[in-house]
N, C-alpha and C positions, 0 to 999 in steps of 0.2 A: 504494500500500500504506500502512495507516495507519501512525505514525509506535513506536508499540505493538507489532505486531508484525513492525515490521521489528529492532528491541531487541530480540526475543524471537529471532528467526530470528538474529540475530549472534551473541549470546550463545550459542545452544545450538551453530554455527558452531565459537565460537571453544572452546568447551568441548571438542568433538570433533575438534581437533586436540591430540593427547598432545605429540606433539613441539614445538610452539610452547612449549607450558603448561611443560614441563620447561627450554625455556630461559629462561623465563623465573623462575621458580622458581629455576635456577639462580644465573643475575642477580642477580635482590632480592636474597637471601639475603646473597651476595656484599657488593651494594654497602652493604648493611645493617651488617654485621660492619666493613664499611673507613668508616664515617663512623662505629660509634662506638670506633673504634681511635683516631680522630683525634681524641675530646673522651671522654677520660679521667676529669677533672675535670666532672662533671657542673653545678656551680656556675659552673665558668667557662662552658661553653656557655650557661646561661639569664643569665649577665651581655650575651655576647656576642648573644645572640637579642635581648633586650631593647636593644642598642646599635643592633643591625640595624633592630630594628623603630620607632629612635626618630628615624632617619636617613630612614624611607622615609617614615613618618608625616608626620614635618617638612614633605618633601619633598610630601607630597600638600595637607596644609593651605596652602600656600602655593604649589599648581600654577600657576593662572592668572600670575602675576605670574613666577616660574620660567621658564615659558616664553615669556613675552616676552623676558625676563633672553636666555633661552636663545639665541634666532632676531638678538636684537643681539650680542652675542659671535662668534654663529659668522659672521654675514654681517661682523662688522668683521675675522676671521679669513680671510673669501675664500671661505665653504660658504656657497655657497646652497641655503635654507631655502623648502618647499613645505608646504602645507596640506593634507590632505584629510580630509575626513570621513566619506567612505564607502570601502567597497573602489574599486566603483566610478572615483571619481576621482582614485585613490593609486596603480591601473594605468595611466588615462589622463597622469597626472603623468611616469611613470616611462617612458611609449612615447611621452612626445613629447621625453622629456629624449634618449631613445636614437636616435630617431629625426633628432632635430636635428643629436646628432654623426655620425650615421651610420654608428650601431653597428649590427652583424649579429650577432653572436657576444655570447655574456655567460657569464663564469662568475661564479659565486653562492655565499658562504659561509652557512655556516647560519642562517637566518633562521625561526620561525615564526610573526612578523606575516606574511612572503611567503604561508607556508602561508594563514594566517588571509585572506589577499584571491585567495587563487587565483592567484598573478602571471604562474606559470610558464607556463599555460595559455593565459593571456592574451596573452603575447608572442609565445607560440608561433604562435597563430592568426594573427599580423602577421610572421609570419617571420622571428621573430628568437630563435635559438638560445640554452635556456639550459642550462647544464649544472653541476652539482652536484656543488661539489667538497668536500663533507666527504662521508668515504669511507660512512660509516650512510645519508646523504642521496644519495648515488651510488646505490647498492645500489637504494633503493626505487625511485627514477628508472628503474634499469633496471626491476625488476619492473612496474615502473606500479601503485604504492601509495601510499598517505600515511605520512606517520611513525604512527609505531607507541609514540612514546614522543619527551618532549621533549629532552629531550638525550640520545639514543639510539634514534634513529629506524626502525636492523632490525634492533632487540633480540630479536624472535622468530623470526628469522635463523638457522640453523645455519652452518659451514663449507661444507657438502656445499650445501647451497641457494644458497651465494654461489657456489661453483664452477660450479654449474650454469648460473646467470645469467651470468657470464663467460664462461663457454663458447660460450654461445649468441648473445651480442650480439659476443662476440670470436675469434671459431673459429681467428683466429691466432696467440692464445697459446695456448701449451702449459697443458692441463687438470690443475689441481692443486687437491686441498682443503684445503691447507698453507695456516695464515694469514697466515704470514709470506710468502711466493710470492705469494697475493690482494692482500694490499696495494699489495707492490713492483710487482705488473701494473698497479693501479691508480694508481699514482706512475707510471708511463711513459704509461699513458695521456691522465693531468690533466696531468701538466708540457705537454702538449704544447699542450693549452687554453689554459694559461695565458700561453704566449709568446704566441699571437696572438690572444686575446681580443681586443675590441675596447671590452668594459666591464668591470667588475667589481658587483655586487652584495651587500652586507651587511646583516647586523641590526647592532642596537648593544641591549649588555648595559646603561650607565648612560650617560646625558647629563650633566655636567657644565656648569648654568647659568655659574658663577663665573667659568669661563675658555672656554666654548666649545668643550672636549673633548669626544668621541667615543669612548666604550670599548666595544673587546669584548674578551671572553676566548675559548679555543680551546686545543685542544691538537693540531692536526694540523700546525699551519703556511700547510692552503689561505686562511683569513677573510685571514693577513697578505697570501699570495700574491692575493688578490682584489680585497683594500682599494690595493695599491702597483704590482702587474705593468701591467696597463693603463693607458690614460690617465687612464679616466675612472671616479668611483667614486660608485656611491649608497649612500645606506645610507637603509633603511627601519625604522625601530620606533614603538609605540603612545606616547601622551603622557605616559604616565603613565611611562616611563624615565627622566624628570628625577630628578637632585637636586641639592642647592642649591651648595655647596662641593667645590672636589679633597680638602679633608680629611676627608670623609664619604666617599672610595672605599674606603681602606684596610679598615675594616672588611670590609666588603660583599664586599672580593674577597678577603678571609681566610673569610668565612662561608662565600661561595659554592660552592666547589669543594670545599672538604670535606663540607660535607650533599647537593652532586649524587654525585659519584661518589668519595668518601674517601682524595683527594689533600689535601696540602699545601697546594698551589696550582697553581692551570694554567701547563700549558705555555708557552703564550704571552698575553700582553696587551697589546694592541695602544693604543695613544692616539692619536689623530689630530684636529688642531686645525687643519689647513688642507690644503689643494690645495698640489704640487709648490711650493717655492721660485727663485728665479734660479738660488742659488747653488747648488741639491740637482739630485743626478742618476737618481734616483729617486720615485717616488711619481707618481701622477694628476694631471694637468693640471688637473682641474677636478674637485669634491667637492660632491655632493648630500644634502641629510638630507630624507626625505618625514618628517613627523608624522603620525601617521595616528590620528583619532578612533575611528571605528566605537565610537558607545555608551562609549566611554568619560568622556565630558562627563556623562552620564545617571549612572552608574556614580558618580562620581564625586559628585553633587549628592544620592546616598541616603544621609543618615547610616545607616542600616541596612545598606549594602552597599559602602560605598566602604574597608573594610578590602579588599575583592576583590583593587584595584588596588596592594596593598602587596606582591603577588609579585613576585620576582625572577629565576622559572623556574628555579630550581633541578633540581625534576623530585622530590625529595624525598620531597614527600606521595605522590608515586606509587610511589617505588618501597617506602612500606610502607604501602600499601592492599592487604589482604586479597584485595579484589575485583576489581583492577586484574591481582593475581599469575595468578588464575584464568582472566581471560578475555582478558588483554592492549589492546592498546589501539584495535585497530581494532574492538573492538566495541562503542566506545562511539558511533561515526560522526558522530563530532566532530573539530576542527582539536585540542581540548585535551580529552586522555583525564583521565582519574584525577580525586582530589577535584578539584583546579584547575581541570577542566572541567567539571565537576559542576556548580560554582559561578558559573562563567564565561559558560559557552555558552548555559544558558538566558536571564541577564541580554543577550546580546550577540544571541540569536538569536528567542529567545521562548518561554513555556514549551508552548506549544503544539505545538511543534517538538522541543526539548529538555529540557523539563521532565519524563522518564519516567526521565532521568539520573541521578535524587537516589533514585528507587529503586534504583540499583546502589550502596549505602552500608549499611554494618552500625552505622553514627554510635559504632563504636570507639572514636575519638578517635588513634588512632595517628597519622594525620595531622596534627592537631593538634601533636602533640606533635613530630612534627617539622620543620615549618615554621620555617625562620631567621628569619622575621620575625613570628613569633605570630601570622599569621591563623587566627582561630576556623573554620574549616571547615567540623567538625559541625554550628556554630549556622546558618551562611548557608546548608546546606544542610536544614537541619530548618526554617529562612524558607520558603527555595524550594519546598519540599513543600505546607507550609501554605498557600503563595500560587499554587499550582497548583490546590488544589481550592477552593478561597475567592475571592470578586471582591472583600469588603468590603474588601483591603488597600487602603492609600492610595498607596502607593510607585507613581509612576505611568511608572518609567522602565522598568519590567519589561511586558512583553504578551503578551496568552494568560494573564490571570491568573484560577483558573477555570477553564480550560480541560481540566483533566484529572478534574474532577469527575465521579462515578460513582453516579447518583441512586439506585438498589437500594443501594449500601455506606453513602452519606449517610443513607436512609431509616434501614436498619439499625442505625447510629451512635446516629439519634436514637430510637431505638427501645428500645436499650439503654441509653441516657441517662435516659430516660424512668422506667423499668424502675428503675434501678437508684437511682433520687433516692426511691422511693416502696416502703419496706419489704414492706408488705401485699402491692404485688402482684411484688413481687422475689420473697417468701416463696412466691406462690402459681405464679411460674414454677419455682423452684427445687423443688420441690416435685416438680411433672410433667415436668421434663427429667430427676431420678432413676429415674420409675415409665416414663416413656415413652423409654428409653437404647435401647433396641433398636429405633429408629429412627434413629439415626444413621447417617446417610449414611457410606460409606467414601472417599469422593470430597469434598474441597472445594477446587475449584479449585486453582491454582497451589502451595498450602502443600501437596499430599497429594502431589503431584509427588515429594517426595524424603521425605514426611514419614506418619508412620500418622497417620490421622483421631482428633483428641481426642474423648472417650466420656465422659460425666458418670457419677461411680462411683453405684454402687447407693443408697446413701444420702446426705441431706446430713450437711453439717458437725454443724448442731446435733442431727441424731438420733444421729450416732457418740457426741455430747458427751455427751448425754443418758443412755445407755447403758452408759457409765464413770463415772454417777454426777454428774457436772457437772451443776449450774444451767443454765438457757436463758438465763439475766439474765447 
């Protein structure tokens, strides 16, 4: 199915479920009102954005050298440090790490580089159980879904749907669409993962080159129980989670959790700079960090696109995207919905593939504007569009560039270009689309879908002028 209208068929999908749309609706709205509870002060937030964005920027201009910085700290820490550039080889990295200690069992805290390489899948085909223990990323696991939203993965979840899934995959607990009952079943169910795992699994929010630190943040407790209950611990995230200094966190996890979900600050924040000690009775035997490319080096080398790489995943710009509220996030059929994926996936995938994404954008700017770290949005996504139907760009790390070109709309474009550079016969179309109005089609394509067909009025402009006594000059 072409990649057009399989977009088309999501969309109308996801449009025609009322009750997904209502929770999510619900949600935004929600987390919208609680992030700007927490920046009252409108001045101190664009101090603070601009602090964030000057911390990540840093951090990108001086990647390459960063993560060298990074991979000697943490290896003189006791983590060892893996390469990969594809998915690909960031699964094969991760199933022979497992495979060596002779792990079977894995529980996993929220990760969506994982998502972005398919891991879960991966290991699973090698029989090696993984199980997902943030309770949104639980949820979908049961359903057999993708996340749905980055830091809130079965946001178009009701209670009644999560009960039904527990009921189903658990028939011996007692059936309750109480939330607080859904959890504490799912707290007896993951405790029990987590004593006998045999691995654990993480993302990591920031890398700390300067000492070799590993953060994430969380609020449930499973990423701490993931990162320390077992022996052994990986943590997987893209290259671009460096930054330079500990004294560039503070910010960043003051930003963080107020513009995702309009806390304070999270729950928990985990730091982890080595594998178990002699003296400690706790934590992992042994600590892995995958770095994982995919396109990010390319990303990275486009002065035009490497602001991309300055998110933080907040989740933000999605949760005040217009278009994202409407249709949610699986219909974008991508690992990263909303502007962030807009902007992301066709650079990471192609636009041949993904490039149909930048039409789901009203270029608002709301997104824009709420972005902790000022990535421009609307402009990389009004890039992508141009460099979808255009091959002249030069950016060569994007592909499929062109590819969404539509030679009848091109023709038409310059047709009306044409047309409208040359008065005479501008005058002598405008002329015949007033006298000849009653051949207007009531159909044109996609725009008549929700919209009446525009109709050229009876006269033009300059005969109305003319009429009222006006000059033509």
């Amino acid at each position: 199915m072409p990649q057009t209208e399989a977009f088309a068929q999501r969309i109308n999908k996801a449009l025609a479920n009322n009750q997904a749309r209502l929770s999510l609706r619900v949600t935004m709205d929600r987390l919208k009102l609680k992030r700007q509870q927490q920046f009252p002060d409108k001045q101190q937030l664009n101090a603070l954005r601009h602090q964030a964005k000057t911390i990540r920027q840093n951090a990108l201009n001086h990647l390459p050298e960063l993560l060298e910085q990074l991979e000697e700290k943490l290896t003189e820490n006791g983590i060892q440090v893996h390469w990969a550039e594809t998915p690909d080889q960031a699964n094969r990295i991760i199933h022979d790490i497992l495979s060596k200690a002779g792990a079977k069992t894995v529980v996993k805290g929220k990760s969506m580089v994982s998502e972005e390489i398919d891991m879960n899948a991966h290991l699973e085909q090698h029989g090696i159980e993984v199980i997902e223990s943030d309770l949104g990323e639980f949820i979908i696991q049961l359903a057999h879904e993708p996340p749905s939203h980055i830091i809130m993965p079965a946001i178009h979840k009701n209670a009644r749907d999560v009960a039904k899934l527990f009921h189903q995959h658990f028939p011996e607990l007692a059936y309750s669409e109480d939330v607080d009952e859904l959890t504490l079943s799912a707290r007896k169910i993951l405790r029990n993962k987590f004593a006998n795992a045999d691995a654990g699994i993480s993302g990591v929010n920031f890398a700390v080159a300067e000492t070799g630190t590993l953060c994430l943040v969380e609020n449930e407790g499973n990423g701490r129980l993931s990162t320390t209950a077992p022996e052994l611990h990986i943590a997987i995230t893209g290259i671009e989670k460096v930054i330079e200094k500990l004294q560039d966190l503070p910010p960043l996890l003051n930003i963080l959790p107020k513009t995702a979900t309009g806390q304070p600050i999270t729950t928990y924040v985990n730091m982890i700079s080595s594998p178990r000690k002699e003296n400690e009775k706790d934590g992992p035997k042994a600590v892995h960090l995958v770095l994982l490319d995919n396109t990010r080096s390319d990303i990275h080398s486009s002065d035009e696109f490497i602001d991309t790489l300055r998110c933080i995943r907040c989740g933000s710009c999605i949760n005040h995207c217009p278009v994202y509220v409407q249709v949610g996030g699986h219909a974008y059929g991508s690992t990263y919905p909303g502007p962030i994926g807009t902007v992301l996936e066709p650079q990471r995938i192609g636009l041949q593939q993904m490039g149909n994404l930048t039409s789901a954008c009203t270029l608002c700017g709301a997104c824009a504007e709420a972005c902790p770290v000022e990535i421009p949005l609307p402009s990389l996504i009004n890039q992508l569009r141009a460099e979808s139907v255009n091959q002249q760009f030069s950016d060569s790390h994007i592909t499929g560039k062109g590819s969404l070109r539509k030679y009848p709309e091109a023709i038409t474009w310059k047709l009306w270009s044409f047309t409208h550079a040359r008065p005479w016969l501008y005058g002598i179309f405008r002329w015949t689309a007033t006298r000849l109005r009653f051949l207007t089609p009531s159909r044109l394509g996609g725009w008549t879908k929700y919209r009446t067909a525009p109709r050229p009025a009876p006269k033009t402009l300059h005969e109305l002028a003319r009429q009222q006594g006006f000059d033509n000059e």
